[in-house]
N, C-alpha and C positions, 0 to 999 in steps of 0.2 A: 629540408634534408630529411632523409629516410632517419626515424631513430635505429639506434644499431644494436639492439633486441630484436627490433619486430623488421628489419630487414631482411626482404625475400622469406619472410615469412606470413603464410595462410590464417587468419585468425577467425575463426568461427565463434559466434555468439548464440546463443540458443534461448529464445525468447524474445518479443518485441515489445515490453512495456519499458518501463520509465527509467527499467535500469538498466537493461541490455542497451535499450537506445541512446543513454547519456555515454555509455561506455565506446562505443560505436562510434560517437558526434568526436569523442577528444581522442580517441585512437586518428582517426580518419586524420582531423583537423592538421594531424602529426604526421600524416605520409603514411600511415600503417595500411595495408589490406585487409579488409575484415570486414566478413560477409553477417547476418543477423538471417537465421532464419525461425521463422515464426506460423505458429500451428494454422491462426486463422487466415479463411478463405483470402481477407481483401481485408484494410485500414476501416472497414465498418461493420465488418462482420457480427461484434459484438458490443453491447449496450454497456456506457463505459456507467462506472460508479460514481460515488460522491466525492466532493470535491474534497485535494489535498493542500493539508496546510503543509507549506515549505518552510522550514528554518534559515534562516540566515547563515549557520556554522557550515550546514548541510548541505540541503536537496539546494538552496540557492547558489549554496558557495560553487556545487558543481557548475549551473548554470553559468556560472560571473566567467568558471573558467572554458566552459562551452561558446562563452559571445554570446550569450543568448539571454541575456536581461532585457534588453530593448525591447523584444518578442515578448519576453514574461511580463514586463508590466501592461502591454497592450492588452495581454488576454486574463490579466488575473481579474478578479472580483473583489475589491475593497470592501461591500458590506457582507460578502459571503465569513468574515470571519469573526463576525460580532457572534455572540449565542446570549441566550436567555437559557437562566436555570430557574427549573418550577418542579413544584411538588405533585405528585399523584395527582391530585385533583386538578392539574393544568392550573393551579396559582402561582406567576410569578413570584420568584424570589431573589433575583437576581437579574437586575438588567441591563448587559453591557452597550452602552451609546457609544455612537461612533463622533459626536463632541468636534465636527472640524477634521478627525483622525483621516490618513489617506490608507488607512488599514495597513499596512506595512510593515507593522508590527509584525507580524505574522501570517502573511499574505497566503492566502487559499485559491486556487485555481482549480478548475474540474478538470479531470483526467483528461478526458475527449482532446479538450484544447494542448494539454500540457504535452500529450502523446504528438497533436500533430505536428508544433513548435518543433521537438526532436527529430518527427519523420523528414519534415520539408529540408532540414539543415543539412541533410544525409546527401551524399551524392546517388543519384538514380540508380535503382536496381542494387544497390546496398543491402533493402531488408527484401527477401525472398520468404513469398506467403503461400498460404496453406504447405508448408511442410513442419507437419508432428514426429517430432522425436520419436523415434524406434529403439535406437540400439546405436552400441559404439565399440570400435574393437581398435586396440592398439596394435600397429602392425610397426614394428622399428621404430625409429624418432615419432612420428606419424601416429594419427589420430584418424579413421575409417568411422565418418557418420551416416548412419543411416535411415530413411525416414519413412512412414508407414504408406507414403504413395509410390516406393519403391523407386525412388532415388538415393545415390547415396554420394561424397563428398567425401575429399582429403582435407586437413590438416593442420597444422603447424601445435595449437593453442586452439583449447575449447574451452570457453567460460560460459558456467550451466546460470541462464539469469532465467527461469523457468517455472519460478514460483514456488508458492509453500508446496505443491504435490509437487513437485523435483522429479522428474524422472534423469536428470544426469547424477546428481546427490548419490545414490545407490554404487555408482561406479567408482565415488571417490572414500565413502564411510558408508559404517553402519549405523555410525546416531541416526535416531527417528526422532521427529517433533513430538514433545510430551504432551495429553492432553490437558487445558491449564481449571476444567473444570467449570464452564464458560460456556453459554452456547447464544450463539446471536439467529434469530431471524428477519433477514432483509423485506424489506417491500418498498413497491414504485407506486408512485399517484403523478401519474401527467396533469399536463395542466391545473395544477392546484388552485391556482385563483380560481376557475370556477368550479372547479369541480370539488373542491373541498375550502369554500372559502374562511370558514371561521378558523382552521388551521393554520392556511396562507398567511392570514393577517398576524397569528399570533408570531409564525416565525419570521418573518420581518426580515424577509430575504436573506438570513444567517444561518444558527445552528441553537436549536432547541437542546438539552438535555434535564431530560425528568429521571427525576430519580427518587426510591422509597421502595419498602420493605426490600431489603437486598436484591434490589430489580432495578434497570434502566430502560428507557428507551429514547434513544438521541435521532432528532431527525435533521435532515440537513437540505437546504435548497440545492440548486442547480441551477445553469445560465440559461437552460433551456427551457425550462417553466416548470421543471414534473422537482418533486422532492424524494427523494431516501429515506426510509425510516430502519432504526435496528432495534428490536428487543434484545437485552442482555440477563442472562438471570442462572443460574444453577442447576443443570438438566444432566443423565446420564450422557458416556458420549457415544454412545448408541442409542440416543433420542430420536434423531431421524429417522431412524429405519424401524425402531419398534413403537413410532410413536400412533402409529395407522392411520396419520393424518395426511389426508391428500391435499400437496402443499398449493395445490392449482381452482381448489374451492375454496373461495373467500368465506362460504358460509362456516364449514366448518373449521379456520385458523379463526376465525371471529371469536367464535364458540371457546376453543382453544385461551385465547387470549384473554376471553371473559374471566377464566378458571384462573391462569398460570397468572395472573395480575388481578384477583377479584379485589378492590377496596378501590383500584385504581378509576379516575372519572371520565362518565361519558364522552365528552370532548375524544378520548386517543378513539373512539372505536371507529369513527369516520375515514383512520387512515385504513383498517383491514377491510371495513366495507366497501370503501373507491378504489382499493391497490389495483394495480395495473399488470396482467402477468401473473405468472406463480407467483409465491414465496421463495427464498432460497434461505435451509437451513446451515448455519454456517457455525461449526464444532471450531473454538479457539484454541492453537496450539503452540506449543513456543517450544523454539530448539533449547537443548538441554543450556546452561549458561557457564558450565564448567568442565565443558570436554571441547578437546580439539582432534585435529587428526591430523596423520601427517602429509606434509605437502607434497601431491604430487607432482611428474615435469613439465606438463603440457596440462592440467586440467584443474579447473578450482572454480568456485561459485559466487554469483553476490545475489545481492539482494533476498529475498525468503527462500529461496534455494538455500539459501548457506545457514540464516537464523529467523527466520520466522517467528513471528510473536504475535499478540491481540494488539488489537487497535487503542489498546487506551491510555496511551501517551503521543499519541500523533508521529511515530517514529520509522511508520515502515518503509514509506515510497522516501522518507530522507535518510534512511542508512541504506537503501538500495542507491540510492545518487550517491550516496559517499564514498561509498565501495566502490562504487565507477570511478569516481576521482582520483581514491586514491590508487587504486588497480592499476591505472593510467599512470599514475604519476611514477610509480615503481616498475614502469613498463619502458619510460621514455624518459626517463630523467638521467640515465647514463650512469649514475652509482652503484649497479650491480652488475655483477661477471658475467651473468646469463640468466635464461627468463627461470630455471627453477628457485637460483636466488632471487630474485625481484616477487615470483609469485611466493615463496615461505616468509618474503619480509613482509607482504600487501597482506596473507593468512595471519599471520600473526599480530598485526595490529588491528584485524578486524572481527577475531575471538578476543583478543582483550575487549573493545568498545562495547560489542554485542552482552558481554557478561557486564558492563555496568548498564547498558540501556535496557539487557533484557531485565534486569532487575528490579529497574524503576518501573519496566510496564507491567509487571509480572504484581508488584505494589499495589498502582492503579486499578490492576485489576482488582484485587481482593478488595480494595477500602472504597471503591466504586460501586460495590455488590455488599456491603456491608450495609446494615441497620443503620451506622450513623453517616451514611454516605452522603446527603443531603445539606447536612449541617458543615460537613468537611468542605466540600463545595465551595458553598456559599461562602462561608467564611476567608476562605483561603482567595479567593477574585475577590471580594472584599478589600481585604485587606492589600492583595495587588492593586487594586483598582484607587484605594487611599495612598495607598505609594506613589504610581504614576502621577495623583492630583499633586502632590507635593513637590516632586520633584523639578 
């Protein structure tokens, strides 16, 4: 049966990653209409990232109510979620064994696969590609979207899942992501096993994190043989553009990295001399944690559209899945009179969550990039790791 919100009504999604698509998968599942349109050309367009760990509360929970665990445990990666913590000089200091474990714990899956699980589950012609958001006009109940290849689209409910640059964001508030002071730059190494074998070895098909002088750099496998690296460390946030480095010469981010990490050991420099591709410099930003806006009747956001943050609490692709969850659930669960109530009940539990999760990551961040970050680590998987033996 049609839910009786989203009956006879047009529901446009704006974005195709992991949260527009999970929202999509449990609208759908529910009778609703609702189209996802998405910038890129075609489902390969672009070279996906490093693999996400999913929570249980969260990005899974959506999944369980998606039907789609049977799919997730096929394509997850059980040793993708072990890491090794080591000091500057590439010495182990920590090293999580997988001990029998079926990883599960906290299961990691690489984007690529996670995205396609969502795509396939979708009924045909569902997500609509290469159309980039342009512009939107409210014309009566009605929502007028329109796109830079000059098409344009009615109606009903638009939910902007379009990432941290948000171009639907702007139509709904004028909060901006705050700069959190943070600047990561990314790099690719294909084929690591040969091509950078004494690194391959050390990450052990998991997830590396080095850390020291209030610097990080976390690297991460993939199913497909290449690895992820991020530097993390203290820069203007206009480093990118005044920093006059051309991020597509390996020699000179080499160079770069020798400076911005000098004490740090020979071992990291093999990832900036094999990377693969440019660099991409990546300024970390996190929506403010103590503002909200007010709901409007047809239009509202999830996932980094809505709160945005850094990476280092593992929380973003799983409060985008939860936002889909719950979104859905206040969408088709029948307890409210109509979708502007259903959407200010779904906005407001999802500025509550954001201001406790943005907080802890906002944490993370600082004592990640602090002097004593090393020892905090260590100590704290330590003494988790003595926990779990006990228990």
């Amino acid at each position: 049966m049609t839910p009786q919100l989203t009956a006879n009504k047009k529901i446009a999604i704006i974005g195709g990653g992991p949260g527009g698509l999970t929202l999509a998968k449990l609208l759908q599942m529910n009778g609703a209409d609702v189209t996802v349109y998405e910038r890129d050309e075609h489902k390969d367009a672009r070279s996906q990232g490093a693999t996400l760990d999913l929570h249980h509360e969260s990005g899974l929970a959506a999944l369980q109510a998606a039907g789609l665990m049977d799919a997730f445990k096929a394509n997850y990666r059980p040793e993708a979620g072990y890491m090794r913590i080591l000091d500057k000089a590439a010495k182990i200091q920590f090293d999580e064994n997988i001990n029998g474990d079926d990883g599960f714990n906290r299961p990691e899956i690489d984007r690529g696969p996670l995205n396609t699980i969502l795509l396939e589950s979708l009924a045909p012609g569902t997500v609509v590609w290469d159309q980039q958001f342009s512009s939107l006009a409210h014309e009566g109940n009605r929502i007028r979207l329109m796109f830079k290849n000059g098409t344009a689209v009615h109606a009903d409910l638009v939910i902007g899942a379009d990432g941290a640059n948000s171009k639907v964001r702007p139509y709904i508030t004028d909060l901006r992501p705050v700069y959190s002071g943070n600047m990561v730059l990314e790099g690719t190494v294909y084929d690591s096993a040969n091509i950078i074998p004494k690194t391959h070895e050390l990450l052990n098909g998991g997830k590396i994190f080095a850390l020291g002088d209030s610097k990080t750099l976390v690297v991460s496998s993939k199913g497909d043989g290449s690895l992820v690296f991020y530097t993390g460390s203290s820069l203007p946030e206009n480093w990118p553009r005044e920093s006059g480095l051309n991020f597509s010469d390996k020699e000179e981010v080499t160079a770069w990295f020798k400076t911005e990490f000098a004490g740090w050991g020979d071992t990291w420099l093999e990832l900036f001399e094999n990377a693969s591709g440019p660099f991409i410099p990546r300024p970390q930003y996190c929506m403010p944690l103590d503002k909200s806006w007010p709901t409007l009747p047809n239009l509202t956001l999830v996932g980094d559209a809505a709160h945005v943050m850094p990476p280092y609490a593992g929380e973003g692709v799983n409060m985008a899945m939860l936002d889909a969850l719950e979104l859905s659930q206040c969408l088709l669960n029948g307890a409210f009179k109509d979708i502007p109530t259903a959407l200010a009940a779904y906005e407001k539990q999802m500025h509550e969550r954001f201001a406790e999760v943005g907080k802890e990551t906002l944490e993370n961040t600082r004592w990640m990039h602090s002097p004593e970050a090393l020892s905090i680590m260590v100590d704290f998987f330590s003494q988790a790791k003595k926990h779990q033996g006990s228990a």
